[in-house]
C-alpha positions in Angstrom: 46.9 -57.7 -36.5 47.2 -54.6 -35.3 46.5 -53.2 -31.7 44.3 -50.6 -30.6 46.0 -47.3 -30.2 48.8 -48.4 -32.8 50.7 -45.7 -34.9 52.0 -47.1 -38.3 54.8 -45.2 -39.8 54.2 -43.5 -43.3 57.3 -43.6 -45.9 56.8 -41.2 -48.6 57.5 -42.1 -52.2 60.7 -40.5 -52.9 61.7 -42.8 -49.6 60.6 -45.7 -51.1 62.4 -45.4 -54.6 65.7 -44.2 -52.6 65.6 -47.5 -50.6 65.0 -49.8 -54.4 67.4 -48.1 -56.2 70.1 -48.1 -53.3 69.1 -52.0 -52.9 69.5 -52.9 -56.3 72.7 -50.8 -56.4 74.5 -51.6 -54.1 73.0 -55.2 -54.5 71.4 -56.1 -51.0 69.4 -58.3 -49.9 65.4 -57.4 -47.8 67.1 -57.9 -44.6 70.1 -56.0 -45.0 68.7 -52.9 -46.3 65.6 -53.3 -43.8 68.4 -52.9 -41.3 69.8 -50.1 -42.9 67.3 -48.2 -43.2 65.5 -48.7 -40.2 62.0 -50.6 -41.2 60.9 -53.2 -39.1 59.5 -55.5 -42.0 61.5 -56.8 -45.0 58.2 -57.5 -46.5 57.6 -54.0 -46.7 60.6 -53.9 -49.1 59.3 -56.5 -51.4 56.2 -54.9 -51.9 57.4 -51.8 -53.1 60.0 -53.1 -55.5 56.9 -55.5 -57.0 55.1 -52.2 -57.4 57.9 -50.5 -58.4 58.8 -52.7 -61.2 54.9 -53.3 -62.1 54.0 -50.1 -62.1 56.7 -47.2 -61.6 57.0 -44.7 -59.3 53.7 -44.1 -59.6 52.5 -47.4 -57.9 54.8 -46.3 -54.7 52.2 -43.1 -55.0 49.5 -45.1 -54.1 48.1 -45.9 -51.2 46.4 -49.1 -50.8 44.9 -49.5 -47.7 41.8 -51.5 -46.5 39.7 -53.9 -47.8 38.9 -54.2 -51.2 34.7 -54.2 -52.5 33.8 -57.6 -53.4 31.1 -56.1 -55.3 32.6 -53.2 -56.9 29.9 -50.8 -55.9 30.4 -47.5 -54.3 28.5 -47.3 -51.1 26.9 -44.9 -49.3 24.9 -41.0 -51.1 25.8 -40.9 -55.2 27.5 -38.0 -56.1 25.6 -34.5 -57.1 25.1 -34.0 -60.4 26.3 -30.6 -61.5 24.2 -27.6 -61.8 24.0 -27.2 -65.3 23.3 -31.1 -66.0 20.5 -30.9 -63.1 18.4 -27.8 -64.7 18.4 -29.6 -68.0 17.3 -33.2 -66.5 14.0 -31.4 -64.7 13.5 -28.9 -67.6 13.4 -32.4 -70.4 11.5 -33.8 -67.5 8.8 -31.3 -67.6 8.9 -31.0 -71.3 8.0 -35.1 -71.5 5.5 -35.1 -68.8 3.8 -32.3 -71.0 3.7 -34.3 -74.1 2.4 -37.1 -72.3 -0.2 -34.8 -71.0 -1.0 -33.9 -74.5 -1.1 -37.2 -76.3 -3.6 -38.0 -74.0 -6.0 -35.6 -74.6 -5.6 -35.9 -78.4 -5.9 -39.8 -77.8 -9.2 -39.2 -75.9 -10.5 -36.6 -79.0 -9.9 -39.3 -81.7 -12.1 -41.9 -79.2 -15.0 -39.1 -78.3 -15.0 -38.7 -82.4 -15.0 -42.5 -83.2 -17.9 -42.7 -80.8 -19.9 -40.3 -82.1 -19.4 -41.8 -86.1 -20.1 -44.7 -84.7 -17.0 -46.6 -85.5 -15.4 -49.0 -83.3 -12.1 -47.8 -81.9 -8.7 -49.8 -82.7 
């Protein structure tokens, strides 16, 4: 667990694929080449050859930190839509609410007609 206040160094990629390579070259062990290089954890070394040989040099890119969802749901304000997209949403919006509006009225015409023939509506 980590204490208040503590600094956790940062080791940039092109570190990280130095230290592997170097490893497997020169055929070392976690330990040794944590010593070598200077990190306090041999773990540390594990887990970027696993990602290294999972996922290339692009899984030392990443930067997993902090807990994982359980749900899989983004919290927090969804994104804004873009300009464009958002003008077209309220104009189809407007142009529904009017046919709605429309199909009304023609729905109370046919009833006011039936009414007056004297048929029964549907």
């Amino acid at each position: 667990m980590a204490k208040k206040g503590q600094v956790f160094k940062k080791y940039s990629p092109e570190f990280k694929l130095s230290v592997i390579l170097d490893m497997r070259e020169h055929q070392l062990g976690y330990v040794e080449t944590s010593r070598k290089y200077g990190i306090n954890s041999h773990s540390r070394i594990l887990n970027w050859e696993r990602k290294y040989l999972e996922e290339g040099y692009e899984g030392l890119m990443k930067d997993n930190r902090g807990r994982p969802s359980l749900t899989g749901k983004k919290r927090g304000r969804p994104p804004k839509l873009d300009k464009k997209v958002e003008e077209d949403l309220i104009a189809e919006n407007q142009r529904l609410r009017m046919e709605i509006e429309v199909l009304k009225k023609l729905s109370a015409l046919v009833l006011a007609e039936e009414r007056e023939n004297g048929k029964k509506p549907k």
